[in-house]
C-alpha positions as CSV (number, residue, x, y, z in Angstrom):
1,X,12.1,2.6,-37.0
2,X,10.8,5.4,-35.0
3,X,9.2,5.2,-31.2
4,X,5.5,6.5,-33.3
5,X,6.1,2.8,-35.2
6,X,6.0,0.9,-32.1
7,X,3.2,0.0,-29.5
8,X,2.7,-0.7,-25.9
9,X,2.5,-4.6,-25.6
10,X,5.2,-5.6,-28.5
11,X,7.4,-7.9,-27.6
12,X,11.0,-5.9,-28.8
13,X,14.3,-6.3,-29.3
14,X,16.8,-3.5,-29.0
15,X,20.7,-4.1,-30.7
16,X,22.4,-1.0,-29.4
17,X,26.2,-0.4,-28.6
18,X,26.9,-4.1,-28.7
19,X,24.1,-4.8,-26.2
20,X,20.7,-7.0,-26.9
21,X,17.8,-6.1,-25.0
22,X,14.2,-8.0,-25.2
23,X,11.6,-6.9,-23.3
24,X,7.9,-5.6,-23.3
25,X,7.7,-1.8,-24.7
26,X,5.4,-0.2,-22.1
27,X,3.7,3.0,-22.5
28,X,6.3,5.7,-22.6
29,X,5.9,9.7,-21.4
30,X,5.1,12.3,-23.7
31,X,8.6,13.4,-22.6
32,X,10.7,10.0,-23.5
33,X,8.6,10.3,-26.4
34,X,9.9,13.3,-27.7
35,X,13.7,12.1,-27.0
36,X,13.4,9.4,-28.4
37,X,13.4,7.1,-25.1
38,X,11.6,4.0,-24.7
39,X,10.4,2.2,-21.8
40,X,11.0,-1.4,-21.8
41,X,9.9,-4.2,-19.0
42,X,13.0,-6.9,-19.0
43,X,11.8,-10.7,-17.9
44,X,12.5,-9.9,-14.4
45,X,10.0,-7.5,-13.9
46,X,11.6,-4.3,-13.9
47,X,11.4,-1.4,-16.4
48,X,14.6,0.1,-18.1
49,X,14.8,3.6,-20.3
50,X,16.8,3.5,-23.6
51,X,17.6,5.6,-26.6
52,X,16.6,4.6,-29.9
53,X,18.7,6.9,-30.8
54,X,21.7,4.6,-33.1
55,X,19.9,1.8,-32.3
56,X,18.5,-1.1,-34.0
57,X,14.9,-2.6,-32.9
58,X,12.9,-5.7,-34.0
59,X,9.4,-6.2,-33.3
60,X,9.7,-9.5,-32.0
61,X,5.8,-10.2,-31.5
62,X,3.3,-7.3,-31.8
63,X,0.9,-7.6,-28.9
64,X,2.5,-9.7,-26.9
65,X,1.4,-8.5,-23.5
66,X,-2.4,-6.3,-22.1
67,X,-0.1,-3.5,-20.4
68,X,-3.5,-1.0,-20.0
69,X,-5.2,-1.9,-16.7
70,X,-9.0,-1.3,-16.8
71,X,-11.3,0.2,-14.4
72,X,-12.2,-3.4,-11.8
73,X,-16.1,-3.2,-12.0
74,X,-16.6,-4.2,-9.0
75,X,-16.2,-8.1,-9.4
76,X,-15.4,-10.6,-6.0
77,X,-14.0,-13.4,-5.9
78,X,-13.9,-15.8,-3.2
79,X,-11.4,-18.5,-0.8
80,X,-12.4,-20.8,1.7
81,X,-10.2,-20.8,4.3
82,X,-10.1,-21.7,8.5
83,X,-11.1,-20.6,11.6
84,X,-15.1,-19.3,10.3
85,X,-13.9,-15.7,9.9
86,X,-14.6,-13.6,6.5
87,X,-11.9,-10.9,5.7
88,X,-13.2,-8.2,3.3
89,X,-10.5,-7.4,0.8
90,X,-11.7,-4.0,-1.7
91,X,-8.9,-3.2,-3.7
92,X,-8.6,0.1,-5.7
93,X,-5.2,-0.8,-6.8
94,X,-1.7,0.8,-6.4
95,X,1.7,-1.3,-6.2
96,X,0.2,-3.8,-3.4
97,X,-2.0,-5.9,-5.7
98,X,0.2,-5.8,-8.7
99,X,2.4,-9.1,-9.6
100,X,4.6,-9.7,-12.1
101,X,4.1,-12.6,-15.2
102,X,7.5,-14.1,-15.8
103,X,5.8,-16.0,-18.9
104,X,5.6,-12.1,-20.7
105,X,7.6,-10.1,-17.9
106,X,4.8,-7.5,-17.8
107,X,2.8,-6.6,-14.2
108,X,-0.6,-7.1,-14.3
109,X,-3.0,-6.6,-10.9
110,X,-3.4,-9.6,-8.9
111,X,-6.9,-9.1,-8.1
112,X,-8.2,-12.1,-7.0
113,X,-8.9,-14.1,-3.8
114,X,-6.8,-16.8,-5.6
115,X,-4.0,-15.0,-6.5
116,X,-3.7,-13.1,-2.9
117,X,-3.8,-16.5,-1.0
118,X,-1.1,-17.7,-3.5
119,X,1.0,-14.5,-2.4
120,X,0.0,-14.8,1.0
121,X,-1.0,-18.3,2.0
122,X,-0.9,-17.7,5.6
123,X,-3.9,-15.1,5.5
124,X,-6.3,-18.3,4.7
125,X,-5.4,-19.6,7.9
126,X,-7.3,-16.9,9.7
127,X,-9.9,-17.2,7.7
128,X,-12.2,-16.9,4.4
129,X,-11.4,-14.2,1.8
130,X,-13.2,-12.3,-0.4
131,X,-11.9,-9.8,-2.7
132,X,-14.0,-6.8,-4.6
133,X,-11.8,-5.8,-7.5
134,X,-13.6,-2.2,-7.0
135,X,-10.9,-0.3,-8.6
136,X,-7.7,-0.6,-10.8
137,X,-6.7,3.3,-10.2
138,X,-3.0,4.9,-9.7
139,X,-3.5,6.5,-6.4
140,X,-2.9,10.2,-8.1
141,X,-6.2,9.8,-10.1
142,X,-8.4,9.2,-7.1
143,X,-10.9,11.9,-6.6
144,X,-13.6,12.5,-3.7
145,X,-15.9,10.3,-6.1
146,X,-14.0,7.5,-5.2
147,X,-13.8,8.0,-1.8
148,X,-17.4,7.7,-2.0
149,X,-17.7,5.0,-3.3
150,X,-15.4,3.4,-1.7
151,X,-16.7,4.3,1.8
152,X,-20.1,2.7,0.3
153,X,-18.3,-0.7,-0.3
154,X,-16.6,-0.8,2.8
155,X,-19.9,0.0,4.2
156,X,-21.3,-2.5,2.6
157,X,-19.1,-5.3,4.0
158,X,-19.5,-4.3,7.5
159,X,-23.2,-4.9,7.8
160,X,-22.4,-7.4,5.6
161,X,-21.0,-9.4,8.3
162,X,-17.5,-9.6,7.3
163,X,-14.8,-10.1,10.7
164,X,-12.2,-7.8,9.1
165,X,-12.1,-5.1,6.6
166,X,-8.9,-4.0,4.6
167,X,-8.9,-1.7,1.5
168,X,-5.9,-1.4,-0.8
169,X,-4.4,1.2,-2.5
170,X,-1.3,3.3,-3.7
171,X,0.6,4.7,-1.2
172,X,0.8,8.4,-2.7
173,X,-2.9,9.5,-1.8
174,X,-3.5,6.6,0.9
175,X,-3.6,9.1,4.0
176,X,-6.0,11.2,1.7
177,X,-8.2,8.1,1.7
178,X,-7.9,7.1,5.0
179,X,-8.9,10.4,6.5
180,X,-12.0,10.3,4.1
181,X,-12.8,7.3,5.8
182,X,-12.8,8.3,8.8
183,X,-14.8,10.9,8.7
184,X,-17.9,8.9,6.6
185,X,-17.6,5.7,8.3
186,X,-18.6,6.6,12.2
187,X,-19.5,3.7,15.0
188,X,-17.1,1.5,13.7
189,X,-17.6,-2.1,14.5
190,X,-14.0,-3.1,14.0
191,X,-11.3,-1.8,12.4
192,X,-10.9,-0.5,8.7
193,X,-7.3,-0.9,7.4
194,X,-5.9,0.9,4.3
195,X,-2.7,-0.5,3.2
196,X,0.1,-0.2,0.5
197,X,3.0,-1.1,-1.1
198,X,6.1,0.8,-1.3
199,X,7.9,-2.3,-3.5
200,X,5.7,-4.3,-5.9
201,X,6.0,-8.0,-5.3
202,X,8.5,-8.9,-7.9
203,X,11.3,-7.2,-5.8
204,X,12.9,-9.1,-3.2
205,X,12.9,-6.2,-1.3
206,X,8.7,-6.0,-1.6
207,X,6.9,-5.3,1.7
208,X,3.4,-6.4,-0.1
209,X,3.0,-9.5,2.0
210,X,4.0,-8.6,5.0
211,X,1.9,-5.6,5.1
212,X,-1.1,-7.7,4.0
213,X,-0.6,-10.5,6.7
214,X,-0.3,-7.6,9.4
215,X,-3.6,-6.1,7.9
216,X,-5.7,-8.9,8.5
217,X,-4.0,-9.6,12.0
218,X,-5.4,-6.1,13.3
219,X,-8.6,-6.0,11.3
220,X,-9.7,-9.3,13.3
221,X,-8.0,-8.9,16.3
222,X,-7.2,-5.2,17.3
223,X,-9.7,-3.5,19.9
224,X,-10.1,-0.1,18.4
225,X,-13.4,0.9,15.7
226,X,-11.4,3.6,13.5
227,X,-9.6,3.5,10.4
228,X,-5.7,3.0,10.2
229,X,-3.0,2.8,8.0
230,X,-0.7,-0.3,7.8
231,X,2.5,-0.1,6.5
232,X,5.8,-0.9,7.6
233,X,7.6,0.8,10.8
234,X,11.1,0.6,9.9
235,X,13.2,-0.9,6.5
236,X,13.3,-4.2,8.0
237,X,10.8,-6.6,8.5
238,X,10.4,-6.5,12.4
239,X,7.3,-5.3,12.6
240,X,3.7,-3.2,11.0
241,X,2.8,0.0,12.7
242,X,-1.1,1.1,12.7
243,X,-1.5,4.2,12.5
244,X,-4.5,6.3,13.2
245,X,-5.3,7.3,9.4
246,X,-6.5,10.8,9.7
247,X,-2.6,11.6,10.9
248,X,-0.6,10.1,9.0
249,X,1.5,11.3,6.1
250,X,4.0,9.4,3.5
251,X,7.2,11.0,4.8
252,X,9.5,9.3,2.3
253,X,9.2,9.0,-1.6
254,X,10.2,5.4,-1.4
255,X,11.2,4.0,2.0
256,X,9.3,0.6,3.3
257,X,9.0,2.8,6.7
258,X,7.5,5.9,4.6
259,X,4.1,6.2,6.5
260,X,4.4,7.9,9.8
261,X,2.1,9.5,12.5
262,X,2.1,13.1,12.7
263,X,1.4,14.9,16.4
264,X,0.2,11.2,17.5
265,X,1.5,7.8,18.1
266,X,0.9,5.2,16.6
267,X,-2.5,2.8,17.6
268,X,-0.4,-0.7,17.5
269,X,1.8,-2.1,16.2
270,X,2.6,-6.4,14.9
271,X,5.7,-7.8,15.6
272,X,7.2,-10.1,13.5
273,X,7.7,-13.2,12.7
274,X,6.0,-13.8,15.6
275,X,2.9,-12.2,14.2
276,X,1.8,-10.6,17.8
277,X,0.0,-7.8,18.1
278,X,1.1,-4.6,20.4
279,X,-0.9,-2.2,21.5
280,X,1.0,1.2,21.8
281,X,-2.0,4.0,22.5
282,X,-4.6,3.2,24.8
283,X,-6.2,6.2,23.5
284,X,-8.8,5.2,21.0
285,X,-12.4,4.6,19.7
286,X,-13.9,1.4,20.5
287,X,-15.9,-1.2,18.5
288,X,-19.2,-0.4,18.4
289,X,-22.2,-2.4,17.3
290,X,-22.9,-3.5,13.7
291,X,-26.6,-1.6,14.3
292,X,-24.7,1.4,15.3
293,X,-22.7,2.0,12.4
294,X,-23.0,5.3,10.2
295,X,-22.3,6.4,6.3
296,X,-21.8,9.6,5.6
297,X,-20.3,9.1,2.2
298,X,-20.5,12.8,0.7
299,X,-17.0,14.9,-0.1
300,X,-17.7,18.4,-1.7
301,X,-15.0,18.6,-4.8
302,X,-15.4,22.6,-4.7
303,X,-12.3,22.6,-1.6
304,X,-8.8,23.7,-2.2
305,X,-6.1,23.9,-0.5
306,X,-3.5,26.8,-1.1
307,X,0.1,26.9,0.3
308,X,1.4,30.1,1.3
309,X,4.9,31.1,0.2
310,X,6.5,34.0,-0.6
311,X,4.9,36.6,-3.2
312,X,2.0,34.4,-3.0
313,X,-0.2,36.0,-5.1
314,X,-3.9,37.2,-3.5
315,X,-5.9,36.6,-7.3
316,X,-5.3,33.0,-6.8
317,X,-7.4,33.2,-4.0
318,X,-9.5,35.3,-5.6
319,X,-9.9,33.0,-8.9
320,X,-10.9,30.0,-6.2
321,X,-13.8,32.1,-4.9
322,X,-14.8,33.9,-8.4
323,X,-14.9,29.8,-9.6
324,X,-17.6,29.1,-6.5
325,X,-15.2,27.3,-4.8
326,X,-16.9,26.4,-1.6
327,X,-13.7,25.8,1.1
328,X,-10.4,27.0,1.0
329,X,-7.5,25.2,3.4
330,X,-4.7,28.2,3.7
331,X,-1.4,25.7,4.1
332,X,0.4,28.4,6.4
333,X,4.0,29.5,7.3
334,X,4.8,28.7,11.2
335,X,2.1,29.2,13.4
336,X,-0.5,29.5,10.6
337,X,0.0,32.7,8.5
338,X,-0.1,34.1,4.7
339,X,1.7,37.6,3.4
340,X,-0.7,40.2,4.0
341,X,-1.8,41.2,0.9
342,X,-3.5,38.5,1.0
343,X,-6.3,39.1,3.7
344,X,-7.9,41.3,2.0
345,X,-8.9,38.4,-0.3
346,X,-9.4,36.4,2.3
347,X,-11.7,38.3,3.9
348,X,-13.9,38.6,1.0
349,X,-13.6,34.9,0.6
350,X,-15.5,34.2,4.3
351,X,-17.9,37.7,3.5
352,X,-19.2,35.7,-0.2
353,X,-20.1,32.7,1.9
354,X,-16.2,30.7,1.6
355,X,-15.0,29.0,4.7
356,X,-11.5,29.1,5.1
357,X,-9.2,27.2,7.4
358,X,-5.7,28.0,8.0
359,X,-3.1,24.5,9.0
360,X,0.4,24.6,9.2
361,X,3.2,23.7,6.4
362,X,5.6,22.7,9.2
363,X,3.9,19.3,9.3
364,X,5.3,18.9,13.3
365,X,3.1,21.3,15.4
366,X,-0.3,22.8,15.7
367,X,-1.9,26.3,14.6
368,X,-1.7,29.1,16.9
369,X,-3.0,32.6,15.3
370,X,-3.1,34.7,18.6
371,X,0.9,35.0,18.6
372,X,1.7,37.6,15.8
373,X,-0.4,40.1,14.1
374,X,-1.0,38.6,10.9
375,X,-2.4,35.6,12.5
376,X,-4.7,37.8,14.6
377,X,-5.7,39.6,11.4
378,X,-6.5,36.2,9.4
379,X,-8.8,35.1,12.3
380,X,-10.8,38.9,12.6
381,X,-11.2,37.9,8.6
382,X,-13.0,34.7,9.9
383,X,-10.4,32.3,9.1
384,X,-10.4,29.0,11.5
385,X,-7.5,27.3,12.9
386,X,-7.3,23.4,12.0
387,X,-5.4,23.0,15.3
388,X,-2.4,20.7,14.8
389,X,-4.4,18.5,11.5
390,X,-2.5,17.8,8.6
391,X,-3.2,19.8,5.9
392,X,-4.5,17.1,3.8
393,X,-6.9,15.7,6.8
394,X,-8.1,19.3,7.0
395,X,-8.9,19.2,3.1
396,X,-10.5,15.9,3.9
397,X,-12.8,17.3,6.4
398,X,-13.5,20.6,5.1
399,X,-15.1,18.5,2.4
400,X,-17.0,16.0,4.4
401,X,-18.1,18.9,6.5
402,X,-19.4,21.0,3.3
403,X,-21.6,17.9,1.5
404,X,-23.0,16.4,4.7
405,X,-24.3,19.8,6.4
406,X,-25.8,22.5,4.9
407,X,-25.8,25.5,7.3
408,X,-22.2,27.3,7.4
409,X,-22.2,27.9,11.1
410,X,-22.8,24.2,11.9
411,X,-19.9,23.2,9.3
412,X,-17.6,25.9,11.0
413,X,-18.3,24.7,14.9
414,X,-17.8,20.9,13.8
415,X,-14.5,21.7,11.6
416,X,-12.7,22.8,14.9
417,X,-14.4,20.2,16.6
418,X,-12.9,16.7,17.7
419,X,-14.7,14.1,16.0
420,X,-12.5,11.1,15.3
421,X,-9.2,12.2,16.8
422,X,-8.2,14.4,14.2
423,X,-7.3,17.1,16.8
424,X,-4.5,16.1,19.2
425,X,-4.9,18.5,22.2
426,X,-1.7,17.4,23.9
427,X,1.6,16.8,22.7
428,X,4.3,15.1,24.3
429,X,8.0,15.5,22.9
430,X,8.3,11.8,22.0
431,X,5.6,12.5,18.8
432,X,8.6,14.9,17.5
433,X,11.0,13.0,15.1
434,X,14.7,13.0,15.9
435,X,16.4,13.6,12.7
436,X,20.6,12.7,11.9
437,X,22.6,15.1,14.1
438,X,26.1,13.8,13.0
439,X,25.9,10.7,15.5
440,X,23.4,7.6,14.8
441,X,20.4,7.3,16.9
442,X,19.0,4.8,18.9
């Protein structure tokens, strides 16, 4: 039996150097495909890669297990719970709302209000719950569509008259998301919280729940109207940082303590297990009223961001403008600069009608193109400094900017603009992370 003979959902068994392995065959990379490597999920929930190769397999029980995930339409469900208060719950997926079935050992999004009061009982005692099952989407395959529409749920629940607003979603895009937020969602009445999942629920090392029970504590009870990030502050479960979502960044591929703020501090943070919440930044936007609130929902797709490294090549951005792309973020060396053979190109990118922002690839710091020549040359070409924004908020922006305003010069004053505390003007040296110098750290 070949891996073309066998189909995502049987229930297998693999006989191979002694060893018996059963588990659900999940859908395998055009890669493991082609060397003859299978992916199967054991009872406990996680997924192991084996040869074929030499081995003997029975199909157990064809179909078995539903291993595709389709697209959530949209659909809410709905918990009573104490206290009066409604907590909005829109999920878009990612590992936070998955859970595993130990009847068929596959994972399968847990998608309800049910099943999220089951995993977190404790959120029912703050109040009601409603989840819209609005997407079932890996966080790489969201596009400024979504963000749309998601910023139109959202929307929807505030002046709706929910008490707390959280949103779901896979960690690899999330600060993508959370600066798109931002930017359409202005007057906030309370606070919007994206949160993740670095460990899906079936590990014991899973920070699902804990993030979800500190998401709720700040979207009912934290001062601030902006949109934040929720996710844990170190590998331990002492306690949930929120942080201001157009700057922060997944600094680690799979550490619980991954998201950090970048040329900021942190909004607040909840301490556990007493469930307290800390305010660390006085230095916010305030709720405003319901009747206040504003949607711009808009992202123009025609944005790209290019990183400059060495030999970049000037026909890339060239292609991007001969293709109508509309904005161009330049993801600069140092203090925001690109070989010069490039200007040229850039020039003739801001002449056709492009704007073009330059940020930083040191992540830490801010833009400063009056130091060296090059930088002086890229800003006589008409290129705009994003300041110290991450490159991704910057893409975010540049976006918003693009399909909410039509003249260029308006969208070129506004980008450099601070409008949701994108812009940090001052930076103290306690933002700067101290990395392992040979002696542990404090």
């Amino acid at each position: 039996m070949t891996v073309k003979d066998l189909k995502p959902g049987d229930l297998v068994r693999i006989i191979k150097d002694g060893q018996v392995i059963e588990g659900i065959l999940m859908p395998s990379t055009e890669l493991s495909s082609k060397d003859g490597v299978v992916i199967v999920k054991l009872a406990n929930g996680y997924n192991v890669g084996i040869s074929i190769i030499g081995a003997h397999i029975e199909v157990i029980k064809e179909n078995y297990a539903r291993v595709e995930v389709p697209e959530g339409g949209g659909i809410t469900t709905y918990v009573e719970g104490q206290g009066g208060k409604l907590i909005s719950i829109v999920s878009t997926g990612g590992t936070i709302v998955s859970k595993v079935e130990y009847e068929t050992g596959a994972v399968r999004p847990a998608l309800t209000a049910d099943d999220l009061i089951d995993f977190v009982p404790e959120i029912r005692e703050m109040g009601s719950i409603e989840v819209v099952d609005l997407y079932r989407l890996l966080s790489e395959n969201m596009t400024p569509d979504h963000w749309t529409s998601i910023a139109k749920a959202v929307w929807g629940k505030l002046v709706g008259g929910s008490d707390g607003v959280i949103v779901t979603h896979g960690t690899d895009t999330l600060s993508y998301t959370s600066s798109a937020l931002a930017f359409a969602l202005r007057n906030l009445p309370m606070p919007v919280v994206l949160v993740g999942s670095q460990r899906s629920s079936d590990r014991p090392s899973s920070d699902s729940a804990l993030n979800l029970l500190a998401s709720a504590i700040i979207a009912l009870n934290a001062p601030f109207g902006e949109v934040v990030v929720a996710m844990h502050g170190s590998i331990s479960d002492t306690y949930i940082l929120a942080c201001r979502g157009v700057k922060v960044r997944k600094m680690h591929s799979s550490r619980r303590d991954a998201f950090q703020p970048v040329n900021d501090i942190p909004l607040a943070k909840v301490v556990f297990p007493d469930r307290k919440l800390v305010m660390i930044s006085s230095k916010y936007l305030s709720r405003c009223r319901r009747e206040d609130l504003i949607l711009m929902p808009n992202f123009e797709r025609k944005v790209a961001i290019v990183k400059a490294y060495p030999g970049l090549d000037p026909e890339i951005i060239d292609f991007l403008v001969d293709r109508g792309f509309k904005g161009i973020v330049l993801e600069g060396t140092g203090l925001g600069h690109v070989n010069e053979a490039c200007i040229p190109s850039v020039r003739r990118a801001v002449e056709e009608g492009v704007v073009v922002v330059m940020a930083t690839q040191t992540i830490f710091g801010r833009v400063n193109m009056n130091v060296y020549t090059t930088g002086r040359k890229l800003l006589m070409a008409g290129v705009l400094p994003a300041s110290d924004m991450l490159a991704e908020t910057a893409y975010v922006k540049l976006s918003w900017l693009l399909a909410n305003f039509n003249d260029l010069s308006e969208v070129k004053k506004l980008f450099v603009k601070n409008i949701v505390y994108e812009i940090n003007e001052v930076h103290e040296d306690y933002i700067y992370p101290r990395w392992y110098h040979g002696d542990r750290l404090q």
